[in-house]
Phi, psi and omega in degrees: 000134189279137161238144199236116180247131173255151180239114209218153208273176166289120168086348184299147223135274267014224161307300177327333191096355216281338249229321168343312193267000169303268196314319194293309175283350149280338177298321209264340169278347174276311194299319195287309161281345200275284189309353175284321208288312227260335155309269189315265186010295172309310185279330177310337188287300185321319200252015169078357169276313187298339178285305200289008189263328191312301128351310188289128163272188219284146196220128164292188184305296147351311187273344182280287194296334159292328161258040132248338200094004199236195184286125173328291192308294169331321199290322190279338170275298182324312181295005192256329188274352178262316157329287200292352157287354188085006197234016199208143173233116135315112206228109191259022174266353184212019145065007186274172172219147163236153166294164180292157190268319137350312165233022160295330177275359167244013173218357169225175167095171188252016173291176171287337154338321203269099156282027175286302235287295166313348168267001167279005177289320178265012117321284216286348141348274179286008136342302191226046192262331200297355202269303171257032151270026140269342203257339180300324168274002174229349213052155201119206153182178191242171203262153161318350160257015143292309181288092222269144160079004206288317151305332151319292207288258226339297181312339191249006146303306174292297178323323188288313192272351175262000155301333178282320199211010162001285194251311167274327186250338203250326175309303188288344175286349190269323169096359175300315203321265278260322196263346174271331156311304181300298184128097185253186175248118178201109215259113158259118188257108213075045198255038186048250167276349169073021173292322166325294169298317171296323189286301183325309167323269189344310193296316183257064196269039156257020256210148161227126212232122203271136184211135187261067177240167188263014204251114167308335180299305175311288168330317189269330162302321197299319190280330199274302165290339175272337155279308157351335189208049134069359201268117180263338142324357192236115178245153171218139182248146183242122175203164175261128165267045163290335179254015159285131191250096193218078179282138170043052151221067147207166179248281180245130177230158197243142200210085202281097172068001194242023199282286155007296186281004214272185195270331173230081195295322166293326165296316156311301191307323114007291159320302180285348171294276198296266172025296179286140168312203158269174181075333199296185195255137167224113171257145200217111164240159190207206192253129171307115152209200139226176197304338212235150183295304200281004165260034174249328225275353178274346211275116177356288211260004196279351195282342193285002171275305168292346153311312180244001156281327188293335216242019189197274193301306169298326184274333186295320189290316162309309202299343185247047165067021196299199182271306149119059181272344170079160209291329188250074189255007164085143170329278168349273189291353133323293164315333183265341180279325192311325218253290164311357224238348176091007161291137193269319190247081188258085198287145170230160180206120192233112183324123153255026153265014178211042187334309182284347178243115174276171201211104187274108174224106168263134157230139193290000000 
């Protein structure tokens, strides 16, 4: 993600101060193009330019475009807003154009690297900003089916990284390996596309492995992939669990980015509580943050995590008449709902091949 540090000399200005208003309007003008760069960024994904640029040595528009498929014109103004962006090198005596070599490995390919991919977030933002500047006057939020495609972009988010680390880095912070070797009983919750749950299975196939979610879209890619790949171990049910009734039948449930969203997030953690045997595990990941505004403020991503609870995570839960607790509701109070929630024992750990996300392990 383009970030722009202004940089502003001593005294500029002069005595009077008129010179003040210098860095906030250079800042705003970066912001104004960084945010132009990260638009375009976004339809390159969409549309296959930036995979198909990746390969190519320097080529023209015509030729860019012809290896995407798509219209030249279209193609040759984007390359002019990605030139001028910095992400794109240009030779203009010979009319070509390249991705930058620099930034190929951070806008294509399918690892956790393609910050492309995350930049479809700040499209679909502006999507739904007038939706939600409306509701700053009315109250409320709006339902998940105002965000189009939104589950499309989560699921290929999420996918890169628990394809990287899943199963070898994230699974052993949970304390399971051993008993997911032998064969538990074990529930994903809020679990989207249900990609989570196929690796596990796959990884653990003595293991039985259960995936919740209330969106039938989500559900049915979890069934569409786990028959693909043979998983006889893999179930997926469309429920909300704010209504999970499962008392003592689970050993472990796993609970990925979605605690947040939900509309009464104590009544899930709760839900999940009973659910588990005794001994039993609640591995819980969530957004690395904290609980308090002024320990953010250094923070890399925070205005864009507040960016995306107002304009998402917080309105969907006010849409279902919820709490509205947000993308940033912090560590702390991640920890203290758990805790309230009747787990005695709450480990947090926070990975450094994963910075943003903390990894929450209670047992019951």
């Amino acid at each position: 993600m383009a970030m722009t540090t202004v940089e502003t000399s001593a005294g500029a200005g002069g005595p009077d101060g008129a010179g003040a208003a210098v860095e906030p309007v250079e800042r705003l003008m970066g912001m104004l193009n960084e945010s132009a760069v990260a638009v375009l960024v976004s339809i390159g994904y969409q549309t296959g330019l930036l995979e198909a640029m990746a390969p190519l040595p320097p080529a023209t528009s015509a030729q860019i475009a012809e290896a995407a498929g798509l219209d030249e014109r279209y193609v040759r103004e984007w390359l002019g807003g990605m030139t001028t962006g910095l992400c794109v090198d240009y030779d203009a005596g010979a009319g070509t154009y390249q991705l930058r070599p620099d930034y190929v490995p951070l806008l294509t390919g399918p690892g956790v690297d393609n910050l492309a991919r995350t930049l479809l977030y700040i499209t679909l933002m502006g999507e739904v900003a007038a939706k939600i500047a409306e509701k700053f006057r009315t109250g409320g939020g709006l339902a998940y089916a105002d965000y189009p495609n939104f589950m499309e972009i989560q699921a290929g988010d999420s996918a890169s990284v628990h394809d990287a680390s899943l199963i070898e880095v994230i699974m052993p912070i949970s304390g399971c390996v051993d008993r997911l070797k032998t064969g538990i009983d074990v529930a994903d919750v809020g679990c989207g596309a249900g990609h989570a749950i196929n690796l596990m299975a796959q990884a653990f196939p003595a293991s039985r492995f259960t995936g919740y979610d209330f969106s039938a879209e989500g559900v049915a890619a979890g069934r569409a992939e786990a028959a693909a790949l043979g998983l006889a171990n893999a179930h997926f049910e469309e429920r909300d669990v704010a209504t999970l009734d499962l008392a003592g039948t689970l050993d472990l449930v796993t609970a990925f980015d979605m605690v947040h969203d939900q509309a009464h997030p104590a009544t899930v953690l709760a839900n999940i509580y009973a659910a588990l045997r005794p001994g039993g595990t609640f591995l819980m990941v969530d957004v690395n943050a904290s609980s308090k505004v002024e320990e953010n403020i250094d923070s890399p991503l925070g205005p864009f995590l507040y960016a995306v609870s107002t304009v998402h995570c917080m309105s969907v839960s006010l849409g279902q008449g919820g709490d509205g607790l947000g993308t940033v509701w912090g560590v702390q109070l991640a920890e203290s709902m758990v805790r309230a929630a009747g787990f005695g024992t709450v480990d947090v750990t926070v990975l450094e091949e994963d910075p943003v996300n903390a990894y929450f392990v209670a047992t019951k």
